[in-house]
C-alpha positions as CSV (number, residue, x, y, z in Angstrom):
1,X,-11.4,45.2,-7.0
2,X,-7.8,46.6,-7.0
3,X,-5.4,43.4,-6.4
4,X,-1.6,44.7,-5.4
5,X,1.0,42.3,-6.5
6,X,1.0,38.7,-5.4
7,X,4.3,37.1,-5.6
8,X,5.8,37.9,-2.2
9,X,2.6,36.5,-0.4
10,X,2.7,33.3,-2.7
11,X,6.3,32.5,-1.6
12,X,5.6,33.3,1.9
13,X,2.4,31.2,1.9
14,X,4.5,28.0,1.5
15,X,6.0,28.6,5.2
16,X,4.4,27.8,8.2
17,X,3.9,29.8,10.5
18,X,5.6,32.9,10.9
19,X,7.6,33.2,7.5
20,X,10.2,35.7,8.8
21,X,11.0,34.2,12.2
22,X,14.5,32.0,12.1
23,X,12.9,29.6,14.4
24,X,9.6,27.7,14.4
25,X,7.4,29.1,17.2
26,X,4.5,26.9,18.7
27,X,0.9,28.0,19.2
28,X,0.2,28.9,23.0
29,X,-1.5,26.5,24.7
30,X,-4.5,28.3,25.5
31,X,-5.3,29.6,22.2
32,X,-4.7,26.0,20.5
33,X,-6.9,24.5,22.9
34,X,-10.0,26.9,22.3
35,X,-9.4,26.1,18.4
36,X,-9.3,22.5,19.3
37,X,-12.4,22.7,21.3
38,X,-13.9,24.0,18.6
39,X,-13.2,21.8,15.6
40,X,-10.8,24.5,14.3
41,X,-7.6,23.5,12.7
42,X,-4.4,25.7,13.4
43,X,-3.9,26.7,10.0
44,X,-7.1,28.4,9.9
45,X,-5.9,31.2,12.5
46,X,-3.4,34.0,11.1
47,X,-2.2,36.0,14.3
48,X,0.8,38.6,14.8
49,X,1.6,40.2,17.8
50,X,4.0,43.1,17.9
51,X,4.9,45.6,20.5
52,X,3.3,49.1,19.7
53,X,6.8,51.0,20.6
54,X,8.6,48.2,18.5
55,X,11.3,48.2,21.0
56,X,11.2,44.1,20.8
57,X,10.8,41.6,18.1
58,X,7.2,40.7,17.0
59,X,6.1,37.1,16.6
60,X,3.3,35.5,14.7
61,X,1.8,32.5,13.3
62,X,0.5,32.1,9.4
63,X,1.1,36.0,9.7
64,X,1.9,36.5,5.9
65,X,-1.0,34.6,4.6
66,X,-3.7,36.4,2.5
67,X,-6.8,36.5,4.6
68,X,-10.9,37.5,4.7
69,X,-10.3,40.4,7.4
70,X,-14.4,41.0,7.7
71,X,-14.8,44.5,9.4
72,X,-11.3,44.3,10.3
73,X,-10.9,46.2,6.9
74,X,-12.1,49.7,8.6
75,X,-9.3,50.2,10.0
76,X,-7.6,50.8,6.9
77,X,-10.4,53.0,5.4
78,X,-10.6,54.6,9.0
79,X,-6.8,55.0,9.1
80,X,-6.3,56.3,5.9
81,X,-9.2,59.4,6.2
82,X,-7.5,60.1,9.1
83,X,-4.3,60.5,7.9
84,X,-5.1,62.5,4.6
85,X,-8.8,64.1,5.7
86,X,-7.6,65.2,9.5
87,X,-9.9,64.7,12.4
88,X,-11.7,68.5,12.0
89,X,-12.0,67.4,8.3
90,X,-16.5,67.4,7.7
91,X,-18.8,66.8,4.8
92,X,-20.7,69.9,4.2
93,X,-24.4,69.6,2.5
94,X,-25.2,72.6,0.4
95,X,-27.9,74.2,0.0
96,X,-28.7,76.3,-3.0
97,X,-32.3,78.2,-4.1
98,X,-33.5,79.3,-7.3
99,X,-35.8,82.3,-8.1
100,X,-36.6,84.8,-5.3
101,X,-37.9,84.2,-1.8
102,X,-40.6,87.5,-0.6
103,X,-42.7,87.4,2.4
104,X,-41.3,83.4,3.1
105,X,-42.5,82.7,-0.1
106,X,-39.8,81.1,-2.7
107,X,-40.4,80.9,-6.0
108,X,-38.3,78.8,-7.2
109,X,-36.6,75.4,-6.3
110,X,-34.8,74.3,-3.2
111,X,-31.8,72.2,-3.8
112,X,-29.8,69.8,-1.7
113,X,-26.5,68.9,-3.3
114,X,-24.8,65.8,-1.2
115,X,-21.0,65.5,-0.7
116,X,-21.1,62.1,0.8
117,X,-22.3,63.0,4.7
118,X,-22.6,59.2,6.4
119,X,-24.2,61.4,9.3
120,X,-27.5,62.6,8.1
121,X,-29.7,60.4,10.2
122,X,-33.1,61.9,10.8
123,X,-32.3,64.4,13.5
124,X,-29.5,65.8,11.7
125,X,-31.9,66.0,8.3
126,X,-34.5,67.9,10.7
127,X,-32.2,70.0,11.7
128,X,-30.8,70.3,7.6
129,X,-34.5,71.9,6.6
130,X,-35.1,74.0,10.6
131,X,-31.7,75.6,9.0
132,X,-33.1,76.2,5.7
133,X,-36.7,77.7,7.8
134,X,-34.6,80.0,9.6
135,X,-33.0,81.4,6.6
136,X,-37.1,82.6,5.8
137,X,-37.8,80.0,3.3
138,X,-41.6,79.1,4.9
139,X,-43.2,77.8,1.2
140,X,-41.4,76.5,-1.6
141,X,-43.4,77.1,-5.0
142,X,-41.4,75.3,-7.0
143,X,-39.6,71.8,-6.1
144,X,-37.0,70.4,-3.7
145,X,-34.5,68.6,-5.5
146,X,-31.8,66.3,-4.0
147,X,-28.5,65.9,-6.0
148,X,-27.3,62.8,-5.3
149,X,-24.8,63.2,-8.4
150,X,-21.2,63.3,-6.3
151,X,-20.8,59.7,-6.2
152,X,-21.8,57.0,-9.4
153,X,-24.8,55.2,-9.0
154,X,-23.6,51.6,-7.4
155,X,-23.1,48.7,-10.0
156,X,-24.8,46.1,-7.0
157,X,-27.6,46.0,-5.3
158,X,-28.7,45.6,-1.8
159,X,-29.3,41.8,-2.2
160,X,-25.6,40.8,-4.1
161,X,-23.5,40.2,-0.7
162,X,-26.1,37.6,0.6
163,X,-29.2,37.9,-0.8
164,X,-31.1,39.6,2.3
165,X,-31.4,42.7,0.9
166,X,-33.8,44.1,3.5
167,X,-31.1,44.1,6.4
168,X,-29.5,47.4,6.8
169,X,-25.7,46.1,6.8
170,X,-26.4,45.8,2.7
171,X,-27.9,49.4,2.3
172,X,-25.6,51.0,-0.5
173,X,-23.5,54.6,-0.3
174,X,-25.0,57.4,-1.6
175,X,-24.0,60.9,-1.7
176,X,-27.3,62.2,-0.7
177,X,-27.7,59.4,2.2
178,X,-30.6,60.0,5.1
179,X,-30.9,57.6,8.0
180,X,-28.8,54.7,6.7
181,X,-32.3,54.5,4.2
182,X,-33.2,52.2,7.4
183,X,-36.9,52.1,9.3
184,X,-37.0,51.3,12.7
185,X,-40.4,49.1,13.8
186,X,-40.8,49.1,17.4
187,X,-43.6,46.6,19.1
188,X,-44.7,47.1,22.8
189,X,-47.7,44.4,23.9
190,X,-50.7,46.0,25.1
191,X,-52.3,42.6,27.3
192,X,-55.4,44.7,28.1
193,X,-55.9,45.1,24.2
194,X,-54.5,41.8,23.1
195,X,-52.4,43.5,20.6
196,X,-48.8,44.6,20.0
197,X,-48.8,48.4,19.1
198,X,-46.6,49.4,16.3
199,X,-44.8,52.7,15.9
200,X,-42.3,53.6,13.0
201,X,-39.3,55.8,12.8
202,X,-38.7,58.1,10.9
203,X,-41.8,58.9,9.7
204,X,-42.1,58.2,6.0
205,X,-44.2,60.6,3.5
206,X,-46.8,58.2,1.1
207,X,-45.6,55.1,3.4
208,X,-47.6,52.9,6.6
209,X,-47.4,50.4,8.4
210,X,-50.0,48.0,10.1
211,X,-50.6,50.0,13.8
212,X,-50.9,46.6,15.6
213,X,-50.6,43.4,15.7
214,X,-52.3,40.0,17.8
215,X,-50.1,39.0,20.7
216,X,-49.3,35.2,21.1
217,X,-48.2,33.2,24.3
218,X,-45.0,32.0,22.4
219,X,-41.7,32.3,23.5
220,X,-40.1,35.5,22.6
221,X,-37.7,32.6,19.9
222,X,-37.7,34.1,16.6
223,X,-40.0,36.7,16.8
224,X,-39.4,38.2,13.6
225,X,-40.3,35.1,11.7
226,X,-43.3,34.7,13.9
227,X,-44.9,38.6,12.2
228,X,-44.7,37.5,9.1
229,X,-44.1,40.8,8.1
230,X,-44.6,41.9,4.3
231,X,-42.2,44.7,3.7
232,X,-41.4,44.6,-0.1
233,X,-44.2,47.1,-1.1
234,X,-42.4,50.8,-0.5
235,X,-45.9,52.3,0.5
236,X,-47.5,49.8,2.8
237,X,-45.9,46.9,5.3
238,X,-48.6,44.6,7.2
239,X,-48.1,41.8,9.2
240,X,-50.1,38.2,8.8
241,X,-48.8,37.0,12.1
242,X,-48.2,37.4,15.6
243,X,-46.4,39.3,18.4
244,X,-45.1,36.9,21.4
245,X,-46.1,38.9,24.8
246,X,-43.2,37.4,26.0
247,X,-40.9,39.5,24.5
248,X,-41.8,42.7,25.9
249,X,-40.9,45.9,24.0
250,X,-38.2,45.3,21.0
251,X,-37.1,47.2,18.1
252,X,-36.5,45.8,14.2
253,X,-34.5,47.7,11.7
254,X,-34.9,46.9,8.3
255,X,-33.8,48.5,5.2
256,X,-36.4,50.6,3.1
257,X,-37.1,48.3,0.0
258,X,-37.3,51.5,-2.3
259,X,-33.8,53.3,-2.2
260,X,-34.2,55.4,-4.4
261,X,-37.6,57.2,-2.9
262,X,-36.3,57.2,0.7
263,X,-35.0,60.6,0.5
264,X,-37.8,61.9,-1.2
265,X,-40.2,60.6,1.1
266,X,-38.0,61.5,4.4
267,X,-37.4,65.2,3.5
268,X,-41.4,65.6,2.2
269,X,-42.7,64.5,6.3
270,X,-39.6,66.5,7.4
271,X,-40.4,69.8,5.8
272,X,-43.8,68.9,6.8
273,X,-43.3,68.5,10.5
274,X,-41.2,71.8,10.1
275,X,-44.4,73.4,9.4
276,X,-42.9,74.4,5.4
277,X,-45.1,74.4,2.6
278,X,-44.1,72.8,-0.5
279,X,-46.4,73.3,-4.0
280,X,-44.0,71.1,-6.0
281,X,-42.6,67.7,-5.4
282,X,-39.9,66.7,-3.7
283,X,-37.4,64.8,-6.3
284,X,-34.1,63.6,-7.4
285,X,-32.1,65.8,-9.9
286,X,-28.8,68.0,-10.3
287,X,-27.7,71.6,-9.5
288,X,-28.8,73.8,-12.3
289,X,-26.3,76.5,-13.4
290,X,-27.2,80.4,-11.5
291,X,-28.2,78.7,-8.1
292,X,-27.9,80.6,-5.1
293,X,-25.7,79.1,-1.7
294,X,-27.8,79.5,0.7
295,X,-25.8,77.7,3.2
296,X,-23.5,74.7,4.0
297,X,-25.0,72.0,6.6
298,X,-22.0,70.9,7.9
299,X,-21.4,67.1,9.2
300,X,-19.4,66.3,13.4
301,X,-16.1,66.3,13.0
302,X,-14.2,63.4,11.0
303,X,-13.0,62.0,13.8
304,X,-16.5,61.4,15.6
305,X,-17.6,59.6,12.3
306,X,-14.6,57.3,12.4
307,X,-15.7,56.4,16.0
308,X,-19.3,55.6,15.2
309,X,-17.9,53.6,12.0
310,X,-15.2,51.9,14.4
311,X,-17.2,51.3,17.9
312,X,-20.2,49.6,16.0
313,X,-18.8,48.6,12.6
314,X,-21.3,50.0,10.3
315,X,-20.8,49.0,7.1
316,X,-22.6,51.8,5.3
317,X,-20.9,55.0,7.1
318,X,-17.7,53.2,5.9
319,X,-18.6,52.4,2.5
320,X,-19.5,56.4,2.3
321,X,-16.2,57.1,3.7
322,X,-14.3,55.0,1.2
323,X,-15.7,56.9,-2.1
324,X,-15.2,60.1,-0.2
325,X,-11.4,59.4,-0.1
326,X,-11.8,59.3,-3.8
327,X,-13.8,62.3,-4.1
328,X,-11.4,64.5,-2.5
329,X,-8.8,63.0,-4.2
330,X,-10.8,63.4,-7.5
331,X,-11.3,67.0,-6.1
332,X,-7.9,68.1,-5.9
333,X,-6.4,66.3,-9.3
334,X,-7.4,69.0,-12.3
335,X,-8.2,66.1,-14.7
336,X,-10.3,63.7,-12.9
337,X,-13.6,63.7,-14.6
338,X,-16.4,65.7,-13.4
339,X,-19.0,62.7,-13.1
340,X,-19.5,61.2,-9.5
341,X,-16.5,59.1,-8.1
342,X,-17.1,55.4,-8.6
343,X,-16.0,52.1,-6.5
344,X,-13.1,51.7,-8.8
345,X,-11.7,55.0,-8.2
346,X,-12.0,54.7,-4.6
347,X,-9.8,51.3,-4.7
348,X,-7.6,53.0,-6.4
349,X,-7.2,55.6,-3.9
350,X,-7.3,53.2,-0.8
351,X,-4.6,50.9,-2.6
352,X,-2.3,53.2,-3.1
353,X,-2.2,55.1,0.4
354,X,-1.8,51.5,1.6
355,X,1.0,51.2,-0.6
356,X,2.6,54.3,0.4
357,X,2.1,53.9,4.2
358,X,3.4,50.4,4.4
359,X,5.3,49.9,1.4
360,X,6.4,46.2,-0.1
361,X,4.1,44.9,3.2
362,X,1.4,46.1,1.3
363,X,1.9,44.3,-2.1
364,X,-0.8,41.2,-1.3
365,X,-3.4,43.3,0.1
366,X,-6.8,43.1,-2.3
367,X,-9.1,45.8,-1.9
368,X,-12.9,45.3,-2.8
369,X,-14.4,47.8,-0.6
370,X,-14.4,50.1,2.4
371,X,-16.1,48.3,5.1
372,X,-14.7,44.7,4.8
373,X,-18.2,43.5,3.5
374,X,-17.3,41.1,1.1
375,X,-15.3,37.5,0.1
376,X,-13.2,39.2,-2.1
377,X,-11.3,41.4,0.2
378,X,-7.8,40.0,1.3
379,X,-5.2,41.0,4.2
380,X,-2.4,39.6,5.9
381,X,-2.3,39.4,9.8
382,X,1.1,41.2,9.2
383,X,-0.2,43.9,7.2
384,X,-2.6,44.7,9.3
385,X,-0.4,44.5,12.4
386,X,2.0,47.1,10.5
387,X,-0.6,49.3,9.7
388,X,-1.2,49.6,13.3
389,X,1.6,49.9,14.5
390,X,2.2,52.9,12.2
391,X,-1.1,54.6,13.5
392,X,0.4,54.2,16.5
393,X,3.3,56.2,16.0
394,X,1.1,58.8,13.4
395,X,-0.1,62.7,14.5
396,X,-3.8,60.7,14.7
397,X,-2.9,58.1,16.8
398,X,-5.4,59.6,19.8
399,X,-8.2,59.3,17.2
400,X,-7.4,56.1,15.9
401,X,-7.4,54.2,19.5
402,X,-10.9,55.7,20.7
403,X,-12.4,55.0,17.5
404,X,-12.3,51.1,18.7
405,X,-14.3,49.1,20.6
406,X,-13.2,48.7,24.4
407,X,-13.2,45.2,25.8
408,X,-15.8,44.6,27.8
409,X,-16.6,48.2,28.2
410,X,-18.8,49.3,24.8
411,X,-19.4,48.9,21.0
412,X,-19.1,45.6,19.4
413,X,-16.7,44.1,22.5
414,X,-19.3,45.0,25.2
415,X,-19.9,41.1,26.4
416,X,-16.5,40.1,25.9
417,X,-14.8,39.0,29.0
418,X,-10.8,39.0,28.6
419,X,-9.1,41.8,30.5
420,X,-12.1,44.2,30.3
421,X,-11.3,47.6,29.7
422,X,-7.7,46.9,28.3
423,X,-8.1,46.2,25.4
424,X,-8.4,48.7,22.2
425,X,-9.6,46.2,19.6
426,X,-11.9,46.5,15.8
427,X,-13.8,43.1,15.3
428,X,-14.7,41.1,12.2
429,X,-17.2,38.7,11.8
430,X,-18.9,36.9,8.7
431,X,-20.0,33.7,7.5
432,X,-16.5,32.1,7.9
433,X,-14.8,34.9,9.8
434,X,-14.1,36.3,12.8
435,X,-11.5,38.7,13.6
436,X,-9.9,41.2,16.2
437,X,-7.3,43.5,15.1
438,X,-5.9,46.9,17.4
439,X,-3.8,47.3,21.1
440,X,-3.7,45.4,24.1
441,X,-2.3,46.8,27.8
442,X,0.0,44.2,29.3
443,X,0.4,43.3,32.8
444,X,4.1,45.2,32.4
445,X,2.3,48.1,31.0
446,X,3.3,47.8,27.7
447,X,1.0,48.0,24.9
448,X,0.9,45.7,22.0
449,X,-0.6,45.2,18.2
450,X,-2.3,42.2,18.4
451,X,-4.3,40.9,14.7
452,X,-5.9,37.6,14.9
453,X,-7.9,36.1,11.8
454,X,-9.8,32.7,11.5
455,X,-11.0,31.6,8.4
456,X,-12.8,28.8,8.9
457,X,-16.5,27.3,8.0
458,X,-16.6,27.1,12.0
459,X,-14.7,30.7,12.5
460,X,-17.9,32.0,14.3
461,X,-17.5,28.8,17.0
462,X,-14.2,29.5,17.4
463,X,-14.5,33.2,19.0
464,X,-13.0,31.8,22.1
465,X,-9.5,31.3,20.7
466,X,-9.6,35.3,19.8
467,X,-10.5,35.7,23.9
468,X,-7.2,33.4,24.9
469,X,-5.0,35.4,22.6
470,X,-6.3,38.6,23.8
471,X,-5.7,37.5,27.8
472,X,-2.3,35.9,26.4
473,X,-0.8,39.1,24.9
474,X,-2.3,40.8,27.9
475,X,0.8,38.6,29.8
476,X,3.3,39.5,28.2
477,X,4.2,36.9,25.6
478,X,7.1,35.2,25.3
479,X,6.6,33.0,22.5
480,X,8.0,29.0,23.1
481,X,10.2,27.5,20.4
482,X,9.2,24.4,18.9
483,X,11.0,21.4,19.9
């Protein structure tokens, strides 16, 4: 991890709250008494509230404090592609051929070099290898070859964060990465049959799973547990128990216990259902030197990634996001290595535009990763506020406030309640975290930063404290002295 200097945030951490504010200021009622009712002690909370204009003094409460941010994190991996990538900025998939194509026939090798795309899911990989069809490639005599060699191989693995290595929020960046490596399992009863029928997406080439499965008169509960699903071979998944008709239809995504076959086996039944012919296998490997370009599959625009990564806080879109910072940056510097960018190099890269966008503010933040995904990471409510704030006055500022969640409206702050549809707001949550972090419309019609953090074994209790702050920066604050 890259950990900027400390000292400042060690001396402020002595003070409580707000370390910069000449007087004491007290918690609001509202959101002391949701901590309260939920066994959460003050300390736990780090919040900082601060006009987006910055025409008036900002306020906040254990704001310089060094903090888990969760998800929260995105926003600086989100912010800082922005700013140096530009919102028309795309990933472009290349695809080169070797030997000569007659009649539809190549022979010779199809390659498919990645650059990092976090938007490949199936239909776009379909569409990938209909692009490479309606070049006239119908049969391939040789191979198809993914290149996967623009980022390092990960040092982890899927089960390091919390040892559930089959849920996709723990699926690891790639530069050739297809669908999230995710399967989707959907169940819909069939009473007449007394079964559950099961369908899978995306198809998989070498790779089944049981078609049905007994229905029980159980409550719909913990219907996964109920399957008993075995999913750790990588060519066959059954099930030993039962479906609850109760449930009706539901999907499960899981993450496909063999990374490093999913492409494989995705682009074989892709090329398949495209009605191409392929003699070889289909296989990992790198560009080999005299290649043809046959063309560039090009990814949505940078700033319709950054609202999928923001709206629904997927962990894996940002993590690819994060080493592509340091790809182009690695791209663009003469004596960067030619090997695939690593984790390290994309702190490196993150750190430092933090540093330069923020300045001595950013000297306590510690950056593990892109997507906020881990215990190491560390933020202060400050920080984060400042950061903001200076999105707010940036060229990308348009991009930056769609890419979040809308209170009570969509994304991950769909069910929340507090002034629906007026607040512009990232989440967080993890074991001992939950966060909000982005812009809240007043009653006045001002807008203002507003970062609340709770690190707390019962943060996730605690969710209603996040709520009153929201609805009391939607008043206006005017923050009370202490007696």
């Amino acid at each position: 991890m890259i950990r900027l200097p400390t000292l400042a945030l060690l001396a402020a951490a002595l003070v409580s709250p707000f370390a910069h504010a000449a007087p004491a200021w007290t918690l609001p009622e509202p959101i002391a008494a949701a901590l309260a009712e939920a066994h959460v002690p003050a300390s736990a909370l780090s919040l900082w509230v601060q006009p987006a204009d910055a025409a008036a003094p900002s306020w906040g409460w254990n704001a310089d404090l060094a903090v888990n941010p969760a998800s929260v994190f995105k926003l600086a991996t989100t912010s800082a592609a922005l700013a140096t990538l530009g919102p028309a900025w795309t990933w472009k998939t290349k695809v080169y051929t070797t030997g000569a194509l007659r009649n539809g026939v190549l022979a010779g090798d199809v390659v498919i070099v990645g650059s990092g795309d976090p938007s490949l899911v199936q239909e776009r990989a379909w569409l990938l290898l209909r692009q490479l069809r309606d070049t006239g490639v119908r049969e391939i005599r040789g191979d198809i070859v993914l290149d996967h060699g623009a980022f390092a191989p990960a040092a982890q693995t899927p089960a390091d964060f919390d040892n559930a290595p089959s849920e996709p929020y723990n699926v690891l960046p790639d530069a050739l990465l297809m669908n999230y490596r995710a399967v989707t399992l959907a169940f819909q009863p069939d009473a007449q049959a007394r079964v559950a029928r099961v369908t899978v997406q995306p198809r998989l080439a070498g790779f089944a799973v049981d078609a049905t499965v007994p229905l029980s008169r159980a409550d719909c509960g913990d219907w996964r547990t109920g399957l008993a699903l075995a999913a750790d071979n990588p060519t066959r998944w059954r099930f030993a128990g039962s479906y609850p008709a109760a449930c009706g239809v539901r999907r499960w995504p899981l993450a496909y216990p063999e990374p490093a076959s999913y492409e494989n086996r995705l682009v074989r039944a892709l090329w398949n259902e495209a009605g191409g012919k392929l003699s070889g296998q289909v296989r990992a490997g790198a560009l080999p030197a005299g290649a043809t370009l046959a063309f560039a599959f090009e990814s949505p625009p940078l700033a319709q990634v950054v609202r999928d990564i923001n709206k629904f806080s997927n962990n894996t879109m940002a993590e690819q996001l994060f080493l592509t910072l340091a790809a182009n940056a690695a791209a663009a510097d003469p004596s960067a290595p030619a090997a695939g960018v690593t984790q390290a190099q994309a702190r490196a890269v993150l750190a430092a535009w933090l540093h330069e966008r923020l300045g001595g503010a950013a000297d306590a933040i510690v950056v593990d990763n892109g997507s906020g995904l881990s215990r190491e990471t560390r933020i202060s409510a400050r920080a984060l506020g400042l950061l903001l704030q200076s999105d707010w006055n940036s060229a990308v500022m348009p991009e930056i406030m769609s890419s979040l969640p809308i209170n009570g409206v969509d994304g991950t702050l769909r069910r929340s309640k507090s002034v629906a549809g007026r607040a512009h707001l990232k989440t967080g949550s993890m074991r001992d975290v939950a966060a909000i972090a982005g812009y809240v419309l007043a009653d006045s019609g001002r807008r203002y930063v507003l970062v609340a953090v709770i690190n707390d074994p019962n943060a996730g209790a605690a969710r209603a404290a996040l709520d009153a702050a929201i609805d009391w920066v939607a008043r206006d604050p005017v923050p009370s002295k202490a007696p």
